[in-house]
C-alpha positions in Angstrom: 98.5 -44.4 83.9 99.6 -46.8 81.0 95.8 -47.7 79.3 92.4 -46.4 79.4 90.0 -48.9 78.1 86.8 -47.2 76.6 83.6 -49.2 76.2 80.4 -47.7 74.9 77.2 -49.3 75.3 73.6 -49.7 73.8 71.1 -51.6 75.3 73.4 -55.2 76.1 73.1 -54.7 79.7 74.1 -58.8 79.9 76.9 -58.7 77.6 78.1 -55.5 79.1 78.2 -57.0 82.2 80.3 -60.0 81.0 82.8 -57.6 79.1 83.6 -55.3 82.1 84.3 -58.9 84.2 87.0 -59.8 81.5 88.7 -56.4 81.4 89.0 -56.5 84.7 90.6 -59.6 85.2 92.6 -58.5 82.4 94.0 -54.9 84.0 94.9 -56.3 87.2 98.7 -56.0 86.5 98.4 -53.0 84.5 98.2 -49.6 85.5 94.4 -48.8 84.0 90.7 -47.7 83.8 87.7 -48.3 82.5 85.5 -46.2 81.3 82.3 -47.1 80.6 79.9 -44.7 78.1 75.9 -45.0 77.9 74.5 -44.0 74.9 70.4 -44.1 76.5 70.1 -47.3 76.8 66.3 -48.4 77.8 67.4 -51.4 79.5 69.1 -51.7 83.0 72.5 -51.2 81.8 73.5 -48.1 83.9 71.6 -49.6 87.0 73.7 -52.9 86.9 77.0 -50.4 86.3 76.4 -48.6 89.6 75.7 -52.1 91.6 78.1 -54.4 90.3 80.9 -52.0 89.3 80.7 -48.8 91.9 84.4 -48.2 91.3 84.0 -47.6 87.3 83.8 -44.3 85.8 80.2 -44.9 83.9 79.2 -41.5 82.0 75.3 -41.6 80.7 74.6 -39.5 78.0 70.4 -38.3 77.7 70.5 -39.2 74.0 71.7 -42.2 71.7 74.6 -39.7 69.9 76.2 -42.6 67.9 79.5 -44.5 68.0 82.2 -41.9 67.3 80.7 -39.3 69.4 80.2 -41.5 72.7 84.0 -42.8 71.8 85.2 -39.2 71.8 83.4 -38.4 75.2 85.1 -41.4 76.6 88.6 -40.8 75.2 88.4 -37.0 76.1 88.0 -38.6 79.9 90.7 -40.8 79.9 94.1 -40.4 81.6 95.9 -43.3 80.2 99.0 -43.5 77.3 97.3 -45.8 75.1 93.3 -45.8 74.8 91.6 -49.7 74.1 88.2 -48.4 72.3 86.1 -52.3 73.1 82.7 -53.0 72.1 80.7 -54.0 74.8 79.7 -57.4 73.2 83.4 -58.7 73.5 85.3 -60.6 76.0 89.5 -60.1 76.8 91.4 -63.0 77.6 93.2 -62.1 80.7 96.8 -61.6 79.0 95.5 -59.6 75.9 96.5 -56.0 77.1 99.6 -57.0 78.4 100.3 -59.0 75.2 98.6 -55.6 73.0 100.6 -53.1 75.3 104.0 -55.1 74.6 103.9 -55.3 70.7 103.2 -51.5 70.8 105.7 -50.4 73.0 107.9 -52.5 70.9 107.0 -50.9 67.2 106.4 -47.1 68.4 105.9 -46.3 64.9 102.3 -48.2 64.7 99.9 -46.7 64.9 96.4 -48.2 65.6 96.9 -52.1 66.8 93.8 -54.7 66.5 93.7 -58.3 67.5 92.6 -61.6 66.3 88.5 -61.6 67.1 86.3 -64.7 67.4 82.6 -65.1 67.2 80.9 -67.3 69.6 81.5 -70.4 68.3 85.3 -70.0 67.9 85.4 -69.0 64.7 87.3 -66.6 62.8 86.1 -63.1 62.4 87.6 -62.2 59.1 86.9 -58.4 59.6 89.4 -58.4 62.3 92.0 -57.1 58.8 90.7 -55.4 56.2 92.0 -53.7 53.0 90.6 -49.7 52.5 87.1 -50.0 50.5 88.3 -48.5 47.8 85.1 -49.1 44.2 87.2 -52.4 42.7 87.7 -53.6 46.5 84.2 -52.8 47.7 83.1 -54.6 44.2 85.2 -57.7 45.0 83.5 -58.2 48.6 80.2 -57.8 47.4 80.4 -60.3 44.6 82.3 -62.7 46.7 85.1 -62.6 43.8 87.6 -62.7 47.1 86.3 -66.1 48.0 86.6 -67.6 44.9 90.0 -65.9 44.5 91.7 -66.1 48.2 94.8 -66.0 46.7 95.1 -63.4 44.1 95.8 -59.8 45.2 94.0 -58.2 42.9 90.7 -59.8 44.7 92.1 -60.9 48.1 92.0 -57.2 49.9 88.7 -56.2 51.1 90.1 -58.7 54.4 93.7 -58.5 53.8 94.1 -62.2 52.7 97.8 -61.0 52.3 97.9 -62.5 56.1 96.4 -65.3 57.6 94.4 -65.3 60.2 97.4 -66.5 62.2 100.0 -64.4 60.9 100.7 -60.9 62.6 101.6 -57.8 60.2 100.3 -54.2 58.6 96.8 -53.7 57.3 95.1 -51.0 56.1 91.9 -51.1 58.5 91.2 -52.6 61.6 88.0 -53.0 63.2 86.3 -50.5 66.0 85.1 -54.1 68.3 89.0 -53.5 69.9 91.6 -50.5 68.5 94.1 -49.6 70.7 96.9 -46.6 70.4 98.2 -44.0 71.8 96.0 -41.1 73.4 97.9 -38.6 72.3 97.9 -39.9 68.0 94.0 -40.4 68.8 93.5 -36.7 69.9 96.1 -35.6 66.9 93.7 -37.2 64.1 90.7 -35.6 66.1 89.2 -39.2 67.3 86.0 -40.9 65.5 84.5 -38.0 62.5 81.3 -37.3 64.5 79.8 -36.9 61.3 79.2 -40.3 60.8 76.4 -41.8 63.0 78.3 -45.3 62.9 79.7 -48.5 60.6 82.4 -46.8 58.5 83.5 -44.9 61.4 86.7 -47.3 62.0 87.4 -47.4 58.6 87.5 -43.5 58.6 89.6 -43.5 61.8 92.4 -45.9 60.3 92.5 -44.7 57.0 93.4 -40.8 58.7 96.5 -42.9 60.8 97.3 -44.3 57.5 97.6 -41.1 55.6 99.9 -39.8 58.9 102.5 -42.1 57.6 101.5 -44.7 60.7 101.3 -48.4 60.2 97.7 -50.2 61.4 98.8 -53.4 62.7 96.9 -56.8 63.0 98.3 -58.7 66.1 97.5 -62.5 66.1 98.9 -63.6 69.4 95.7 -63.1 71.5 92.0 -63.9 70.8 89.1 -61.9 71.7 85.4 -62.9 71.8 83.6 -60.9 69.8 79.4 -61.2 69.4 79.2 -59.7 66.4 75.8 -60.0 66.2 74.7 -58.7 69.4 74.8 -55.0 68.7 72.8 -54.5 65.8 69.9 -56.1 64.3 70.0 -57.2 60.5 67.0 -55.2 58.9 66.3 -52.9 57.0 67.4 -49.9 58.6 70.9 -51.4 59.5 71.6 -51.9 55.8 70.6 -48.0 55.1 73.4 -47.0 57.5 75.6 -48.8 56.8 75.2 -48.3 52.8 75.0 -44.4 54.0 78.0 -45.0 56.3 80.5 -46.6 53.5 79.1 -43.6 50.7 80.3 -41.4 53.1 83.4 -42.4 53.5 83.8 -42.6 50.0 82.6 -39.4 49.5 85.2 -38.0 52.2 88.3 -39.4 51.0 88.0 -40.1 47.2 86.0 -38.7 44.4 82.0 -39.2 43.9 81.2 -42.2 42.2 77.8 -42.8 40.7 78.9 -46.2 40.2 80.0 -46.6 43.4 76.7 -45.3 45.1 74.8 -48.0 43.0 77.3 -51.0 43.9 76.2 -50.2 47.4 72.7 -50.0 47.1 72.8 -52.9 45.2 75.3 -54.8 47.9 73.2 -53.5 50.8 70.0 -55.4 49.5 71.9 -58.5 48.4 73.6 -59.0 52.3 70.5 -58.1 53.8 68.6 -60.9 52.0 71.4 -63.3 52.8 72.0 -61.7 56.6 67.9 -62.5 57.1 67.9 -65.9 55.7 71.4 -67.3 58.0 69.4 -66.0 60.9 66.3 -68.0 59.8 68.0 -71.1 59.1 70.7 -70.9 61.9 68.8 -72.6 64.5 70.8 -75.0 66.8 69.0 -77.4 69.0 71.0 -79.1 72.1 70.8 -82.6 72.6 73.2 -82.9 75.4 74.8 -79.8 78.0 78.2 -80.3 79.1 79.0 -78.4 82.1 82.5 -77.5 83.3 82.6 -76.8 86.6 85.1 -77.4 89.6 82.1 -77.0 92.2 78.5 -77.9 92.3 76.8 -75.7 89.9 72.5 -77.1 89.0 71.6 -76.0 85.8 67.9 -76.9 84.8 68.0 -78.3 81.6 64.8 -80.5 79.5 68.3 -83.4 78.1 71.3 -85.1 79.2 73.5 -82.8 81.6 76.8 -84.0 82.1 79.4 -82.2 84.5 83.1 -82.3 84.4 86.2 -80.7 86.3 89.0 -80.7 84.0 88.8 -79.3 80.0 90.9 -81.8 78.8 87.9 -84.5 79.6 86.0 -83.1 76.3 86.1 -85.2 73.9 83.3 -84.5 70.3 80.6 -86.5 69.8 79.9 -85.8 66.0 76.5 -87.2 65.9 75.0 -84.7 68.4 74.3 -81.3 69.1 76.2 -79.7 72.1 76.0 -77.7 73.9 79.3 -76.6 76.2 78.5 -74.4 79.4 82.0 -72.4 81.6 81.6 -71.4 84.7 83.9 -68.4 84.5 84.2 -68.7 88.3 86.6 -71.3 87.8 88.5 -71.0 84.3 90.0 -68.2 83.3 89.0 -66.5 79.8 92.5 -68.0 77.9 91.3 -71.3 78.8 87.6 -70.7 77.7 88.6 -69.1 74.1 91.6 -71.5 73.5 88.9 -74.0 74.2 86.4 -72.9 71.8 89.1 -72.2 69.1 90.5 -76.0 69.6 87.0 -77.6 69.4 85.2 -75.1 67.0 82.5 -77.0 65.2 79.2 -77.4 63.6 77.8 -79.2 66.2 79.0 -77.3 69.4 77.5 -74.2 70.7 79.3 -72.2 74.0 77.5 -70.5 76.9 79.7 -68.5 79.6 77.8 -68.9 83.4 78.8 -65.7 85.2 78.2 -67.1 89.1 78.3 -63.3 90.7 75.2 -62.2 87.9 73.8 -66.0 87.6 73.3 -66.0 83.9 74.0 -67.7 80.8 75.4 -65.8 77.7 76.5 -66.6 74.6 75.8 -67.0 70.9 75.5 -69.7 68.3 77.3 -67.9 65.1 78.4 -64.4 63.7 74.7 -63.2 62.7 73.1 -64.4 66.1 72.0 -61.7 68.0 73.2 -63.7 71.2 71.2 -65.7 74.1 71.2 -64.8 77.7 69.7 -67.3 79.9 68.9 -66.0 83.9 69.8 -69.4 86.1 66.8 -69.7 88.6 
């Protein structure tokens, strides 16, 4: 078996739904699995698993036991060369794991491969590359000092601005939404340190590949949806872990730094007041749905609905708020992302209808937690 693609879930029954779809229009020409992990999720997640997807290995653990551990449970399952570890808030273009599989075959000498990720407006997700957190790096993202310097290398790391977002080439850290290497270098290094309940856990993971003498590689060539804000709520206890997450890494690999534990609690609090207020002020109201449909599809909606056939009818109305609706029954995921990344803008928000499901889902920018709207 050439790839095992791992997915572990929390509580985004909808979006885990929606992910499992894509990778499996996305393994049909590749010798693969899924496996799907649940960490106790409350919601319906494991029900919908065994009704919609029968034929997928789904393992449901009695206790939420954290990122790396649910990864390791998955990995330790899988029978493929190459693992994929994928959140479960993403969505694969159908060509990205042929596309991922090729460029590592071709450079045996990488050793964990990412992708380009997009949130759900077609944007950019800049921590798709990142430079190791290192005190001056870590100080640099939290002051900004890398936006107001994108190109000096002395403040451009923290998300490799040595690269464009367009530009394949070796990084230092790649994100955990989609890693992909082989089984046998992820079972060398041990997997995901357990000992870390989540957030620096990827960062951990490709900094112990690095110090293998193994190149991390960003890949540009295929796009992934990526909702970044689906998983995790912004409050207060996500900034404790993940301000516990980056000291320990820190602590792990480098020498104690009182100055660096204070950076961090002082970063923690400064993105959680900004995180709280973009979620406050990041409210888009439609004025108008476009639907793209090659079949009858009745969407109830309270303004102007208009349907069309083809993707290249679009055209941008700048003075109103859109709202641009797929149904993924009839366009594949390449055409939906290269649509959103070709029309990205203020104004226009994306849904995805799944027809099978009947639901909505989507997400108007990197700190929404997403919307899922049940048809009916």
């Amino acid at each position: 078996m050439q790839l095992s693609v791992i997915i572990l879930n929390y509580n985004v029954r909808f979006f885990l739904e929606q992910c499992v779809f894509s990778v499996q229009k996305a393994l049909e020409d590749i010798d693969g699995e899924i496996i799907v992990v649940d960490n106790n999720s409350s919601d319906d997640s494991c029900a919908m698993m065994k009704s919609s997807f029968p034929n997928i290995k789904l393992i449901v653990n009695k206790e939420n036991i954290g990122f790396p551990k649910g990864n390791n449970i998955g990995v330790a399952h899988a029978k493929g060369e190459y693992v994929c570890i994928l959140n479960p808030d993403t969505v694969v273009a159908e060509d990205t794991f042929k596309k991922l599989l090729s460029n590592c075959i071709k450079h045996p000498s990488h050793g964990i491969t990412g992708c380009k990720l997009i949130d759900g407006t077609g944007n950019f997700l800049p921590e798709s590359k990142r430079g190791l957190p290192t005190p001056w790096v870590a100080f640099t993202k939290i002051f900004s000092l890398y936006k107001v310097f994108p190109k000096s290398r002395l403040f451009n790391r923290y998300y490799a601005q040595h690269l464009s977002e367009n530009q394949s080439g070796k990084v230092a850290v790649l994100v955990g939404a989609l890693m992909i290497m082989k089984r046998d270098l992820y079972n060398q290094i041990g997997g995901f340190d357990e000992n870390c309940f989540m957030y620096s856990d990827d960062i951990d993971l490709s900094y112990v590949v690095l110090k293998l003498e193994k190149n991390n590689y960003y890949f540009h060539e295929t796009s992934v949806i990526h909702y970044k804000g689906e998983s995790t709520v912004r409050d207060g206890l996500y900034m404790k872990r993940f301000s516990d997450a980056m000291q320990f890494f820190y602590k792990k690999h480098f020498k104690r730094s009182v100055v660096f534990d204070v950076m961090m609690r002082i970063g923690s609090l400064f993105f959680s007041l900004i995180k709280k207020n973009e979620q406050k002020n990041f409210i888009v109201i439609a004025d108008e749905y476009i639907v793209f449909s090659k079949s009858d599809l009745k969407l109830s909606f309270n303004k102007k609905t208009t349907y069309y056939s083809d993707l290249n009818t679009f055209t941008n109305d700048l003075n109103k708020n859109i709202q641009i609706i797929f149904n993924t029954n009839f366009f594949t995921f390449n055409e939906i992302i290269s649509f959103m990344e070709a029309h990205k803008s203020k104004n226009i928000t994306f849904k995805n209808y799944l027809k099978k499901a009947n639901f909505l889902i989507g997400s108007n920018n990197c700190n929404d937690r997403g919307e899922i709207i049940q048809n009916g």
